[in-house]
N, C-alpha and C positions, 0 to 999 in steps of 0.2 A: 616234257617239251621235246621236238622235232626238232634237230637242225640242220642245214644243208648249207652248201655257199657256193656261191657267184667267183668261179676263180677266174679275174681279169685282173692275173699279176698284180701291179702295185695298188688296183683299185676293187680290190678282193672284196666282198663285203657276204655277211653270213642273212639266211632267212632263217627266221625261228617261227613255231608252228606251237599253239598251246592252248589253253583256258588262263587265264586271267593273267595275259603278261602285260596287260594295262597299267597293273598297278604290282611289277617286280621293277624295279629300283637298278638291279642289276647291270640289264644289256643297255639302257638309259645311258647310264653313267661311263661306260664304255665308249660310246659312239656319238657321243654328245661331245659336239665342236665348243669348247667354251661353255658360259656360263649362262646363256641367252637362249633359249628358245621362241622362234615366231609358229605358232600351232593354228594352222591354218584348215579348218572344218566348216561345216554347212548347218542351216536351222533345221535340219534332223538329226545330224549324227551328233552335235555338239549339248542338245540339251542333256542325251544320255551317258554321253561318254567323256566329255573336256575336263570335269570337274576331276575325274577321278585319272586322266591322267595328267592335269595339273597337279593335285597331290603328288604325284609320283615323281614329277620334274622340280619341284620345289624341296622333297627330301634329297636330292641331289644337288640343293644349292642354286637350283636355274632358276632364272626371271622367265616369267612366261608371257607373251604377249598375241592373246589370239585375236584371231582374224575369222571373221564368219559371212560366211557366201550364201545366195540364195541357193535352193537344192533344185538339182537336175541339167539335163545336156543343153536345155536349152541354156544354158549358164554358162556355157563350156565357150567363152567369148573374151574378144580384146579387153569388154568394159569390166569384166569380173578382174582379167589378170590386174589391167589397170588400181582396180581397187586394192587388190594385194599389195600393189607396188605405193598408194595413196599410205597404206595401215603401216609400211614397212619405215619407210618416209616419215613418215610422221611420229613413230616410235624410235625413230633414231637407230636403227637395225644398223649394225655394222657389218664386217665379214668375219666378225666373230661369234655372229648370229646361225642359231642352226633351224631350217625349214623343218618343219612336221606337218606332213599330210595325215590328216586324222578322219576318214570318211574311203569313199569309192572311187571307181576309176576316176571319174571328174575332176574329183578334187586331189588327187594325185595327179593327175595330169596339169593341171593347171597348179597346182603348188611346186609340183616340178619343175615347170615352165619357168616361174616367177625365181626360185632358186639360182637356174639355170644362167640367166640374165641378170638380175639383179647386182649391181655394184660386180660385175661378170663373172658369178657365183660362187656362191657358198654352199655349205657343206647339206644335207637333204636326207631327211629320216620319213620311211613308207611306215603308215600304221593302218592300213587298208582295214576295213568294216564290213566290206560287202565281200560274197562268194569269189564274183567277179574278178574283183581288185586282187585279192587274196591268191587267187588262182595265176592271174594274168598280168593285169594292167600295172602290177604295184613292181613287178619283176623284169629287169633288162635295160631301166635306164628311159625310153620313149616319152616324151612329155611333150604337151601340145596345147593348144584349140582350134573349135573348128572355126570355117569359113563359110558364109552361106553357099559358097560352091562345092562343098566337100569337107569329107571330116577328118578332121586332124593334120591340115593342110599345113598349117603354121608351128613350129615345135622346136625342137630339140632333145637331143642325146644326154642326158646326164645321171649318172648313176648315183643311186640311193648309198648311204654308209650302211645300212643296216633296212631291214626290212622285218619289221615285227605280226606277226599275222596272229590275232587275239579270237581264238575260234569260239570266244566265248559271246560276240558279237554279234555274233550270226544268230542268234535266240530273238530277238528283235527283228531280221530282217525280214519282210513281208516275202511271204511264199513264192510271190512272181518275180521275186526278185533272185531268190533262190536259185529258182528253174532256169534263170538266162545266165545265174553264173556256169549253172553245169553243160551250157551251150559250149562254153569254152576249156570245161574240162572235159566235155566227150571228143572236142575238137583233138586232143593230145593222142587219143587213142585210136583216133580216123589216120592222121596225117604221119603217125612214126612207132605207135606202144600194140598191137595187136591183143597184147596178153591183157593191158591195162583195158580194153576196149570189152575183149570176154568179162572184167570184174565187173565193169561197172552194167553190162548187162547183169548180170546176175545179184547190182546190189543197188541200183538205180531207186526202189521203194527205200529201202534205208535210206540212202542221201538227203530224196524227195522228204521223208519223214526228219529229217535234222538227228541221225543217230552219229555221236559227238565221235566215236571211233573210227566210222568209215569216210564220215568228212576228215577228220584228221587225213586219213590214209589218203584220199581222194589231192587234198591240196598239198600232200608233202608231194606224192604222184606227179603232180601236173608241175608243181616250181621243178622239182626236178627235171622233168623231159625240158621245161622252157629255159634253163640254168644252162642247159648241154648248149643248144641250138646259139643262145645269147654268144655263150662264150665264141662259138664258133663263129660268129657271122655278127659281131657288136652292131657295126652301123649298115649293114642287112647292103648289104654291097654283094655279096654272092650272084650270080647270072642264072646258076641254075640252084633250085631248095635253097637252102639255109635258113633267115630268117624269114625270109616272105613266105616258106610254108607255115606259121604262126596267123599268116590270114588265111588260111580256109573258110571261106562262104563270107569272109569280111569285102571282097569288092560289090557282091549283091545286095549284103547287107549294108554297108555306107550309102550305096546309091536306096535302100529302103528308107534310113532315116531321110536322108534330106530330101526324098522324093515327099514323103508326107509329112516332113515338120521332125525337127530334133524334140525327141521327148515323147513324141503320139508311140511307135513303139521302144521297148527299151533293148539296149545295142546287143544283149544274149539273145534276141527272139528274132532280133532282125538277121544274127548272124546263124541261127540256126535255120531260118525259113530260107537264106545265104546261102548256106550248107547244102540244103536240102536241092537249091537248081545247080550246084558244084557237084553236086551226087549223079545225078540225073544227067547231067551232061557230061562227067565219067563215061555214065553208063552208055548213052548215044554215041558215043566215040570208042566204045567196043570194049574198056577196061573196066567194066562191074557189071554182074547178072544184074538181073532183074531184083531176087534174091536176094544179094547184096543192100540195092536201092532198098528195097523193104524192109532190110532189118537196121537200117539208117533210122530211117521215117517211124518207126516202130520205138525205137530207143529216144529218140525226140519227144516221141507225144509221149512216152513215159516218163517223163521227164516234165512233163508239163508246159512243153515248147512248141509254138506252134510252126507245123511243115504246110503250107501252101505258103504264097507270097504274094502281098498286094498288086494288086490289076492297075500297074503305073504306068501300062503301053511298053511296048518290048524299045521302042524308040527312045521312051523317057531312061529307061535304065541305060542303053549305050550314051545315052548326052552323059548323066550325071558318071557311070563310071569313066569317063574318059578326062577324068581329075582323079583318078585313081594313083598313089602314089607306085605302084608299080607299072605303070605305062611309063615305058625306057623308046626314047624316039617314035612315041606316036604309038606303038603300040601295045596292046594290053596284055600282061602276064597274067593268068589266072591260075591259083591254086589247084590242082583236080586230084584225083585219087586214081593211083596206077590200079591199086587193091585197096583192101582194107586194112589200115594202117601202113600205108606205100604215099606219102604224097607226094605231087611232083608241082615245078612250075611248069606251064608250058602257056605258050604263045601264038602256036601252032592252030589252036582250032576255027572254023570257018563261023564266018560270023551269022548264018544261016542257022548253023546246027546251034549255038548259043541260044540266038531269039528263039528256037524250038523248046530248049531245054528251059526259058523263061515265063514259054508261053504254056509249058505244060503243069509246070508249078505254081501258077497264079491263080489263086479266084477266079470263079466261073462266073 
């Protein structure tokens, strides 16, 4: 087992990294608030995985009490929290009650939500499933749904006790699913790791193939670089980097989802084809060869991700990103790359040279 932590002072909490800590008893009983669990998963993650880590909350003495969501973003909605809050309610959930997200970003974000709020929160345990979550979404506290105007508009700050990542999980999850988590592990090695950026070029078919070693090494990698940044920047208040360099190709890719429907693509593909006009307009703006862009574009479709971007109208993308949560008085911060693994915020670029860089990464 891997372990690393989150040092935010009095709300320290540790990530663990392994094969089969579904069912160790252990760091459970550790970080488990009381005698209560509400274990809140979806109709995919929950038929494979709930059972077995209900056994594992019940040798510890805990009442379990799950909750199951329908699966995917377009879920990621007031009505799903609302149900949360219906099951919590009705189960008599007290604030001796501990949240378990048991599933991907989704349902992390939205069990976090519910946590966060609820009776004005309780205590909230990550057991992320997918690459994705595992890598990212499950790590730093962020918790949300969207808005039909944007995503992840609606939210809250609140930090996990514990973050358990069961790399044994990932055996189930469907290959495309795979390929968008590593959209957001290559992002660590664009925005701040250089060296991390060299490995995963050179080990990118391993990942893509599920070799259990270099995934380990790949997710200890990425919580790490995102643990530093968190610490530094909690609630992403920073003016220049900090945490807004964690959205790289994320303001292209939000305005992707909601331009074609939450769900049609999934939020790694949207943030990589993201990426890939954040590269491109780097590069237009004089800080990345050509070279550079190519071996971006190159490590992506290796990866299984795709680099063009839906043909939304260069018009449609500035409407939808101008609900972008990094627009501070109107205007929009975007992620870019000074180099390769150098990101910066900047504010700076001409909104001409943008639609160029939007219009040269779209579908023909």
């Amino acid at each position: 087992m891997r372990r690393l932590n989150v040092e935010l002072a009095d709300r320290r909490y540790p990530i663990l990294i392994g094969k089969g800590l579904l069912t160790q008893s252990g760091a459970l009983e550790a970080y488990l608030h009381g005698k209560r669990a509400a274990v809140i998963s979806n109709q995919t993650v929950a038929p494979l995985y709930l059972d077995r880590l209900a056994g594992t909350l019940q040798k510890v003495g805990a009442g379990v009490t799950p909750i199951i969501l329908p699966d995917g973003e377009i879920h990621k909605t007031w009505e799903s929290l609302n149900a949360i809050y219906d099951a919590l309610l009705a189960a008599r959930c007290d604030r001796g009650t501990t949240v378990i997200a048991l599933g991907g970003g989704v349902i992390g974000d939205l069990a976090g939500f519910a946590a966060a709020t609820y009776q004005r929160g309780v205590p909230f345990i990550q057991m992320p499933t997918t690459l994705l979550a595992q890598v990212d979404s499950s790590v730093g506290g962020k918790t949300g749904i969207n808005h039909p105007r944007g995503k992840n508009m609606i939210g809250a700050f609140w930090q996990p006790r514990l973050v358990l990542a069961d790399t044994d999980t990932l055996a189930t999850l469907p290959s495309r699913e795979l390929s968008a988590g590593l959209a957001e592990v290559i992002k660590y090695g664009l925005i701040r790791d250089p060296r991390f950026l060299e490995w995963l070029e050179a080990n990118i078919e391993g990942l893509v193939n599920r070799d259990g070693e270099l995934l380990a090494y790949a997710i200890e990698r990425s919580c790490a670089n995102k643990a530093e940044i968190v610490v530094a920047d909690e609630f992403e208040t920073a003016r220049e980097g900090g945490r807004a360099l964690l959205n790289l190709g994320h303001t292209f890719g939000h305005a992707i989802e909601a331009g074609l429907g939450y769900g049609t693509w999934l939020h790694g593909e949207a943030v990589a084809a993201g990426t890939m006009v954040a590269v491109e307009l780097s590069h237009r703006l004089g800080w990345l060869s050509t070279a550079d862009v190519d071996r971006v574009r190159e490590l992506l479709r290796r990866a299984g991700l795709p680099v063009r971007a839906p043909q939304l109208g260069t018009e449609r993308y500035f409407e939808l990103m101008a609900h972008d949560k990094k627009v501070v008085d109107g205007q929009l911060r975007l992620v870019l790359l000074k180099a390769l693994g150098e990101g910066v915020t900047w504010a700076a670029a001409p909104r001409e040279t943008i639609a160029e860089a939007i219009a040269a990464c779209c579908h023909e």
